[in-house]
mmCIF file of the N, C-alpha and C atoms, coordinates in Angstrom:
data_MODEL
# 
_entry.id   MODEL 
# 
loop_
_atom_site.group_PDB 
_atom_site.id 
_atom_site.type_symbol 
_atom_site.label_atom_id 
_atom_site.label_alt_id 
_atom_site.label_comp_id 
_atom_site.label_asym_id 
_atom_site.label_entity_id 
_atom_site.label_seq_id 
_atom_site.pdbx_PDB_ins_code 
_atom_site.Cartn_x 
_atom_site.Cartn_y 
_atom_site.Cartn_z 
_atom_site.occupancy 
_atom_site.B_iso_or_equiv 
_atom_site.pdbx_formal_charge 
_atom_site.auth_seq_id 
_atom_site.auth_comp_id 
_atom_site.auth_asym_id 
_atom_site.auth_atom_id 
_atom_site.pdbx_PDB_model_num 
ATOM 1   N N  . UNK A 1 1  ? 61.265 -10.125 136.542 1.00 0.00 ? 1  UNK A N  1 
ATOM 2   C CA . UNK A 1 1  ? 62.685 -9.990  136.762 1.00 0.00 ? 1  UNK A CA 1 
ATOM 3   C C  . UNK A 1 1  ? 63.160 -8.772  135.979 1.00 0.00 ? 1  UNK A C  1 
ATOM 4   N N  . UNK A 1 2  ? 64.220 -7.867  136.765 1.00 0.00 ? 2  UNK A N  1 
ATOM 5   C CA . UNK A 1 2  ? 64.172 -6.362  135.857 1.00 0.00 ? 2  UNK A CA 1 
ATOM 6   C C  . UNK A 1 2  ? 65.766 -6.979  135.471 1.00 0.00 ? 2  UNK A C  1 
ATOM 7   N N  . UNK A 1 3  ? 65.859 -6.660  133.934 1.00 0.00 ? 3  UNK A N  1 
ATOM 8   C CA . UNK A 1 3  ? 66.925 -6.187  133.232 1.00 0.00 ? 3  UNK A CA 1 
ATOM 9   C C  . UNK A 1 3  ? 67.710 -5.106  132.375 1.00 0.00 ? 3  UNK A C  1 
ATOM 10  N N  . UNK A 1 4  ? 68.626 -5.351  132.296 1.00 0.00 ? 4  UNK A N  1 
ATOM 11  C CA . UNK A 1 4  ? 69.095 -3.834  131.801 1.00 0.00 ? 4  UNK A CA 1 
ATOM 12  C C  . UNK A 1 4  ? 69.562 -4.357  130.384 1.00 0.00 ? 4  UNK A C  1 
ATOM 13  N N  . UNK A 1 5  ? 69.331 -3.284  129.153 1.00 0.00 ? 5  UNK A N  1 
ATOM 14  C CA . UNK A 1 5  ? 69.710 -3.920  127.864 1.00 0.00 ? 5  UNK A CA 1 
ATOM 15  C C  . UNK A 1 5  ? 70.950 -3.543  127.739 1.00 0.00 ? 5  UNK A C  1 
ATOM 16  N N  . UNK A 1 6  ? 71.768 -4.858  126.952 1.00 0.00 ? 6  UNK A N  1 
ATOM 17  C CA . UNK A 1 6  ? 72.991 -4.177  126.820 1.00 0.00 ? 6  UNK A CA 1 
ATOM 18  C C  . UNK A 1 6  ? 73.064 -3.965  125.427 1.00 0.00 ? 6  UNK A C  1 
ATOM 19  N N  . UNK A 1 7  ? 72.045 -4.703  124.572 1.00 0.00 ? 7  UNK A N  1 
ATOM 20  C CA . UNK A 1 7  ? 71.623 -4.390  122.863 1.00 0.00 ? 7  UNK A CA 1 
ATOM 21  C C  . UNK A 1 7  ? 70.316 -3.180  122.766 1.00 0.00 ? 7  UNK A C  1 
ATOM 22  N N  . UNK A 1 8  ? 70.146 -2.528  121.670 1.00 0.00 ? 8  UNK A N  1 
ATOM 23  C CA . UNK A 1 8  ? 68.850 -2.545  121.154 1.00 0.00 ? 8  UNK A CA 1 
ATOM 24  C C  . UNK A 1 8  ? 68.386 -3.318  120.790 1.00 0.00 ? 8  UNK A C  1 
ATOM 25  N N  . UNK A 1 9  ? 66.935 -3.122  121.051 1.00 0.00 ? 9  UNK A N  1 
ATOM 26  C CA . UNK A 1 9  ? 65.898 -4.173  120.427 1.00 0.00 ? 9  UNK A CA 1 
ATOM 27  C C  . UNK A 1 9  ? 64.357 -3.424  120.630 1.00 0.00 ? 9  UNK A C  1 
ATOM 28  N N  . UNK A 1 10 ? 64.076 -3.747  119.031 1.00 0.00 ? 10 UNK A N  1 
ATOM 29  C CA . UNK A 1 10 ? 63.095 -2.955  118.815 1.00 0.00 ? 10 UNK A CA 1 
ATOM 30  C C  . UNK A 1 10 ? 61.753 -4.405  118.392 1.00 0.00 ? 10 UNK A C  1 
ATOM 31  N N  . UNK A 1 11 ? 60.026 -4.068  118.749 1.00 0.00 ? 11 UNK A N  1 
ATOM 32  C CA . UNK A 1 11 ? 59.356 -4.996  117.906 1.00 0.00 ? 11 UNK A CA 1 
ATOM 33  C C  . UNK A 1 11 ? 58.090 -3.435  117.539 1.00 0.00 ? 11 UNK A C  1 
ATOM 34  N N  . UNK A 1 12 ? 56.983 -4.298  117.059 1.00 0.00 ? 12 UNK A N  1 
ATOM 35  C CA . UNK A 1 12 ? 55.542 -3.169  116.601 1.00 0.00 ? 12 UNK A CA 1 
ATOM 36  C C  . UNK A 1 12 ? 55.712 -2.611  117.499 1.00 0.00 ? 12 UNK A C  1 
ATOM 37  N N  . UNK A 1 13 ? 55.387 -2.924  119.028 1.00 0.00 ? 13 UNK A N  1 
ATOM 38  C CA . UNK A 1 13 ? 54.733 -1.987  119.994 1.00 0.00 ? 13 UNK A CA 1 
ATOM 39  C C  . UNK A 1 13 ? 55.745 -1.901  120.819 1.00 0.00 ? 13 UNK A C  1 
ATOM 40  N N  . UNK A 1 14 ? 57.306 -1.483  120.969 1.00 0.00 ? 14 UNK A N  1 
ATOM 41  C CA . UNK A 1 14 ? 57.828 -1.449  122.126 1.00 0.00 ? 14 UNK A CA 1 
ATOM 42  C C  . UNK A 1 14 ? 59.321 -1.401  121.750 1.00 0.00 ? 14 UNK A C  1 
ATOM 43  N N  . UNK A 1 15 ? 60.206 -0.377  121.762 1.00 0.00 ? 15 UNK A N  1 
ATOM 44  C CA . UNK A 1 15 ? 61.908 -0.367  122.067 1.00 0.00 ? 15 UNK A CA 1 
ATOM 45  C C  . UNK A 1 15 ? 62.118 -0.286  123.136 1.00 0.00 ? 15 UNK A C  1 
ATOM 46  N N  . UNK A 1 16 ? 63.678 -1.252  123.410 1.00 0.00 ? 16 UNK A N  1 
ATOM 47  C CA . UNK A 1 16 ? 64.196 -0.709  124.613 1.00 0.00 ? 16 UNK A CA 1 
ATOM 48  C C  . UNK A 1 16 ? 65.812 -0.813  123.852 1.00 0.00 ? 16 UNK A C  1 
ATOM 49  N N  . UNK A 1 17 ? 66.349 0.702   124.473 1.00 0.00 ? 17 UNK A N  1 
ATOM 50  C CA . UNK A 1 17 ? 67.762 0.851   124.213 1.00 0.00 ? 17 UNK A CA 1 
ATOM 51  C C  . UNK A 1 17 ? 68.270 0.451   124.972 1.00 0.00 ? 17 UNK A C  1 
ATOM 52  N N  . UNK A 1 18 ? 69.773 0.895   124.523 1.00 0.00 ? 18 UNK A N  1 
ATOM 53  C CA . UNK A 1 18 ? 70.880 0.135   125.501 1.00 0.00 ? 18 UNK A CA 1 
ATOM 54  C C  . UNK A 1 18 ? 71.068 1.018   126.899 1.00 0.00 ? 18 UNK A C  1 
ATOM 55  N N  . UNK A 1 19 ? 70.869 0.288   127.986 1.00 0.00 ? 19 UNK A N  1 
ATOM 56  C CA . UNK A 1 19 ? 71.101 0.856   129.202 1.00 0.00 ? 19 UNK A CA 1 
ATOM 57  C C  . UNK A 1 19 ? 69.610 0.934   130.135 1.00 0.00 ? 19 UNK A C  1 
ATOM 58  N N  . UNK A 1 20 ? 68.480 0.683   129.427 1.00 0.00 ? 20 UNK A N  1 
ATOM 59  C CA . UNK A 1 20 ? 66.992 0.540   130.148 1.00 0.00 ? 20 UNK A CA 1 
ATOM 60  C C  . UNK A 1 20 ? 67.249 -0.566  130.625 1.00 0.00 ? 20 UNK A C  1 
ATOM 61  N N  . UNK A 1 21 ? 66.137 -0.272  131.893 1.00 0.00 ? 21 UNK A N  1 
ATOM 62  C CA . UNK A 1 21 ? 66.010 -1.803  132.644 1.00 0.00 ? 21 UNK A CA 1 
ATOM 63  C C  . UNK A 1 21 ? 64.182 -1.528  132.172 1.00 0.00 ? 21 UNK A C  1 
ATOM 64  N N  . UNK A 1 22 ? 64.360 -2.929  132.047 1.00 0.00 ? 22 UNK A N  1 
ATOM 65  C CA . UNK A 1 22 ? 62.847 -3.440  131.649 1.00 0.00 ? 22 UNK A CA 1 
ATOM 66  C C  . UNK A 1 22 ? 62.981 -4.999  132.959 1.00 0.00 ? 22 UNK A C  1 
ATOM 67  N N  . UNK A 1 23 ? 61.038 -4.970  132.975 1.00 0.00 ? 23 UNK A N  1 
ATOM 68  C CA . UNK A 1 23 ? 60.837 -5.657  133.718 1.00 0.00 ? 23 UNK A CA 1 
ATOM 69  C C  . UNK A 1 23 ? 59.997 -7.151  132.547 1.00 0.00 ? 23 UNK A C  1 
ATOM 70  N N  . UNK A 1 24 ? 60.869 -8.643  132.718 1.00 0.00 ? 24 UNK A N  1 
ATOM 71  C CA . UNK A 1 24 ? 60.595 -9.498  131.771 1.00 0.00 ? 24 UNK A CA 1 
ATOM 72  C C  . UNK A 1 24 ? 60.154 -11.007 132.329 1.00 0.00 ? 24 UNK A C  1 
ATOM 73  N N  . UNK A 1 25 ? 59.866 -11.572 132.201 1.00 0.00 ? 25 UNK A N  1 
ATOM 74  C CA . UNK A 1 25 ? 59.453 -12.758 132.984 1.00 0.00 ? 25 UNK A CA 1 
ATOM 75  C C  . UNK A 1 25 ? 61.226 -13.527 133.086 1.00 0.00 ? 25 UNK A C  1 
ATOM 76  N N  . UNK A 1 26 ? 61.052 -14.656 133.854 1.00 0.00 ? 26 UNK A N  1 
ATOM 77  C CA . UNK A 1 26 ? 62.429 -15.161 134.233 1.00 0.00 ? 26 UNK A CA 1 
ATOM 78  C C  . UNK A 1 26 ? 63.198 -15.768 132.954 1.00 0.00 ? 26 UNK A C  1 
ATOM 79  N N  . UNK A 1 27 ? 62.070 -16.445 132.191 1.00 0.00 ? 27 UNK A N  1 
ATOM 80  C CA . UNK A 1 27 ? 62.686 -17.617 131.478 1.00 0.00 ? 27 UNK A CA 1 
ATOM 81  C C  . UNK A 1 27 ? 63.494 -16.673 130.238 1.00 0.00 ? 27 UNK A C  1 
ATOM 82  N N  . UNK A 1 28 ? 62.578 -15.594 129.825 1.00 0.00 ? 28 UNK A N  1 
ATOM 83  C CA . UNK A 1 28 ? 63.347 -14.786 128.884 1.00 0.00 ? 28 UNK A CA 1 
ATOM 84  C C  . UNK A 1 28 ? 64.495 -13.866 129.454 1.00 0.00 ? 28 UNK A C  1 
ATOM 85  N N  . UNK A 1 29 ? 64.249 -13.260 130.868 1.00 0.00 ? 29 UNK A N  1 
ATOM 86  C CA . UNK A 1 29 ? 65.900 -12.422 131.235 1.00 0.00 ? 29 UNK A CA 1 
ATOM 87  C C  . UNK A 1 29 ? 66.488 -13.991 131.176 1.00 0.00 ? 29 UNK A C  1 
ATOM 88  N N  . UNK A 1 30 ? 66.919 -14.866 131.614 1.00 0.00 ? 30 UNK A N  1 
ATOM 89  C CA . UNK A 1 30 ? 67.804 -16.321 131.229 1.00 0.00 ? 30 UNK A CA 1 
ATOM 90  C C  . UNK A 1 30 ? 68.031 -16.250 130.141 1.00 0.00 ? 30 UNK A C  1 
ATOM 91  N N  . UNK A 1 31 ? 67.327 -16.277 128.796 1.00 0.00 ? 31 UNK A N  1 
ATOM 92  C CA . UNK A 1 31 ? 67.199 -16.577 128.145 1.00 0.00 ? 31 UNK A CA 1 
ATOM 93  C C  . UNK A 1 31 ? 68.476 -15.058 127.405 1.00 0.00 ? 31 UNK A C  1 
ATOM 94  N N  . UNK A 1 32 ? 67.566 -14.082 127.449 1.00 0.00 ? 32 UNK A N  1 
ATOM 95  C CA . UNK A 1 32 ? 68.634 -12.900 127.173 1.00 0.00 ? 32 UNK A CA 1 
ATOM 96  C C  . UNK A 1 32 ? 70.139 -12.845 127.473 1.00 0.00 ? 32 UNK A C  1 
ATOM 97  N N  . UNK A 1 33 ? 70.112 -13.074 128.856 1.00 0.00 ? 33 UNK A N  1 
ATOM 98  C CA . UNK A 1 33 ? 71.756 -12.827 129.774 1.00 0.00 ? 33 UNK A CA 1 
ATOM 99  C C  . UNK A 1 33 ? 72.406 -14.223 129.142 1.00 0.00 ? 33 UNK A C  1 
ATOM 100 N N  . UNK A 1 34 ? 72.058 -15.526 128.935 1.00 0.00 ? 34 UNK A N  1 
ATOM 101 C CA . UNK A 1 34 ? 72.822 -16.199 127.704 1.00 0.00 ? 34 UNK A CA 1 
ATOM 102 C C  . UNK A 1 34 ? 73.140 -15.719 126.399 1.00 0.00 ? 34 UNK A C  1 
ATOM 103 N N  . UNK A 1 35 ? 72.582 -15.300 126.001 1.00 0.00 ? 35 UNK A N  1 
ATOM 104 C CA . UNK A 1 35 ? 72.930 -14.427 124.806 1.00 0.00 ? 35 UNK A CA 1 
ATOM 105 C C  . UNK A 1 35 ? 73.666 -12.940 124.459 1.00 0.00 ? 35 UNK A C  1 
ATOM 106 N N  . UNK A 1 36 ? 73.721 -12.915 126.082 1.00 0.00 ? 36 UNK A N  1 
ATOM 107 C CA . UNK A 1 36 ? 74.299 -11.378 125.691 1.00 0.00 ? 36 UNK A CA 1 
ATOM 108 C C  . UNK A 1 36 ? 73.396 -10.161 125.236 1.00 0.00 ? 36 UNK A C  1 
ATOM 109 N N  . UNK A 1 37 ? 72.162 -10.389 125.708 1.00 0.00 ? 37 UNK A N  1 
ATOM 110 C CA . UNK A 1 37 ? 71.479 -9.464  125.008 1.00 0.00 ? 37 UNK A CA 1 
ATOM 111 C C  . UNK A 1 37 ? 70.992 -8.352  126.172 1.00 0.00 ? 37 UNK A C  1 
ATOM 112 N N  . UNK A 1 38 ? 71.192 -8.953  127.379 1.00 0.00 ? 38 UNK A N  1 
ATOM 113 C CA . UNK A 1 38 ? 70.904 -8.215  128.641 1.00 0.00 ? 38 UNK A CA 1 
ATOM 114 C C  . UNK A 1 38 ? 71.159 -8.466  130.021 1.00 0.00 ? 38 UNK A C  1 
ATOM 115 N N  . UNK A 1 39 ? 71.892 -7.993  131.275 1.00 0.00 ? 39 UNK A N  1 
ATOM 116 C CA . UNK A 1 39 ? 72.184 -8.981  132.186 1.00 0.00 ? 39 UNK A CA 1 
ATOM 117 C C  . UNK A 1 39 ? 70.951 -8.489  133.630 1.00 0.00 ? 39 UNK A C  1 
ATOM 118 N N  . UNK A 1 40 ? 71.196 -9.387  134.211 1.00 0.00 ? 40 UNK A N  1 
ATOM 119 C CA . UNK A 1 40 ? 69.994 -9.311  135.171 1.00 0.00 ? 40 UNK A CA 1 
ATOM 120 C C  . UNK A 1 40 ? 70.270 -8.465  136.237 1.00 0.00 ? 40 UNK A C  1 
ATOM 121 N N  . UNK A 1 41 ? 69.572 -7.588  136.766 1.00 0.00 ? 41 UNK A N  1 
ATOM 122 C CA . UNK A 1 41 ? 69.508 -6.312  137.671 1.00 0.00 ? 41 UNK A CA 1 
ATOM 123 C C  . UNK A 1 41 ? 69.029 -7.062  139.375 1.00 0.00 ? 41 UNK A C  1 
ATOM 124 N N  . UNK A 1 42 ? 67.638 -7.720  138.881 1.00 0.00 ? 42 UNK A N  1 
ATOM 125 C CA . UNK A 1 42 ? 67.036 -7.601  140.316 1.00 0.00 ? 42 UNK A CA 1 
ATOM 126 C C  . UNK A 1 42 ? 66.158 -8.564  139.889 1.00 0.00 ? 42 UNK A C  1 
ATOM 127 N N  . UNK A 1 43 ? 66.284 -10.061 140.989 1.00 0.00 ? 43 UNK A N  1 
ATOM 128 C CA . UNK A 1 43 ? 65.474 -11.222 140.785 1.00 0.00 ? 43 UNK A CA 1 
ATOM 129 C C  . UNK A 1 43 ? 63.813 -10.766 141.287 1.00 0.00 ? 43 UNK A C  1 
ATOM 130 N N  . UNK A 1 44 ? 62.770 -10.965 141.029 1.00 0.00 ? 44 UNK A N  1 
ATOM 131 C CA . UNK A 1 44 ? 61.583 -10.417 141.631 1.00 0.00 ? 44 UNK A CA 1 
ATOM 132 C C  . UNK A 1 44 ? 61.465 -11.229 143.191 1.00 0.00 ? 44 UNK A C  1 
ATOM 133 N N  . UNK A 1 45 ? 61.129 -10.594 144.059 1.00 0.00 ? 45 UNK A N  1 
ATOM 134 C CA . UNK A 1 45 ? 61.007 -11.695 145.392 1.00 0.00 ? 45 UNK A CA 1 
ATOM 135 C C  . UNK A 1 45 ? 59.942 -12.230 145.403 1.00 0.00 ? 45 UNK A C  1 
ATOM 136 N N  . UNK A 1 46 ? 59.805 -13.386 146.303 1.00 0.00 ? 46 UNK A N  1 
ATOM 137 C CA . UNK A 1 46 ? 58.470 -14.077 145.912 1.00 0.00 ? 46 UNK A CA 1 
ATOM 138 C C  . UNK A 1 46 ? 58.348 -13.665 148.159 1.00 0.00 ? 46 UNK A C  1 
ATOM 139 N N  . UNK A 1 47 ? 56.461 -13.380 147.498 1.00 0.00 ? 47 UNK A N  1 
ATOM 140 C CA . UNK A 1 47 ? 55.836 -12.862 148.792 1.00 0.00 ? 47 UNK A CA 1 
ATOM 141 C C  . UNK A 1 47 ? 56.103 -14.273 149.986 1.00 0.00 ? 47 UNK A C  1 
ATOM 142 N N  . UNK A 1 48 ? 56.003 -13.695 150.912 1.00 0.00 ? 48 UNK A N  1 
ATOM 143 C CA . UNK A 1 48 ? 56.094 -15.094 152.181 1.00 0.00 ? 48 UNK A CA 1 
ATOM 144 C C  . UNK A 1 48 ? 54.585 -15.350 152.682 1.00 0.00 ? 48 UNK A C  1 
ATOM 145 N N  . UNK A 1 49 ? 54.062 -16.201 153.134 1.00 0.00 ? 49 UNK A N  1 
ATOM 146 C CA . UNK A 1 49 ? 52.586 -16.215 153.576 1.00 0.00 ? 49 UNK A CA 1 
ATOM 147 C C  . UNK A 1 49 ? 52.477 -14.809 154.915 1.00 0.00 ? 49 UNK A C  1 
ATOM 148 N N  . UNK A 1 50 ? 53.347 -14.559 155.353 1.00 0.00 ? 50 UNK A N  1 
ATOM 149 C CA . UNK A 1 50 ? 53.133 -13.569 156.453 1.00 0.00 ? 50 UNK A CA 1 
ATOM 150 C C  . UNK A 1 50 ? 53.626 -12.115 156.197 1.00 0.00 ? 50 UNK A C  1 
ATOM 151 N N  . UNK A 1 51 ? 53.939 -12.422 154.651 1.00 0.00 ? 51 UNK A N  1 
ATOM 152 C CA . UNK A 1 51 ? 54.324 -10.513 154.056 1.00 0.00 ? 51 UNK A CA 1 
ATOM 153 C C  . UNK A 1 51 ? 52.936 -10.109 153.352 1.00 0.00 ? 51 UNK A C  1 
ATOM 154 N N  . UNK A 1 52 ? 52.970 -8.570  153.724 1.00 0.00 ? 52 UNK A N  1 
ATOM 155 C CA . UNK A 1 52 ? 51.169 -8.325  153.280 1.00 0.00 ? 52 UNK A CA 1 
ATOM 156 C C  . UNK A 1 52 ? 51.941 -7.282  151.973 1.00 0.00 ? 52 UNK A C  1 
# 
């Protein structure tokens, strides 16, 4: 799921400033956009058995 930061946030291996979209699993963009820490851009689609 891609989000866009609306904080910095920095760890060892990785910043993202304010205004990147990063791509995060679901439970943490949820987890972020409750907090205010980032709101959600673009849900990932899930493939159909007949999309290649």
């Amino acid at each position: 799921m891609k989000v866009k930061m609306l904080v910095s946030m920095a760890s060892e291996s990785e910043v993202n400033n304010v205004g990147d979209v990063i791509d995060v699993k679901k439970s943490i963009a949820v987890a972020w956009k409750e907090k205010g820490i980032a709101e959600i851009v673009e849900e990932k689609k899930e493939k159909k058995k007949g999309d290649k």
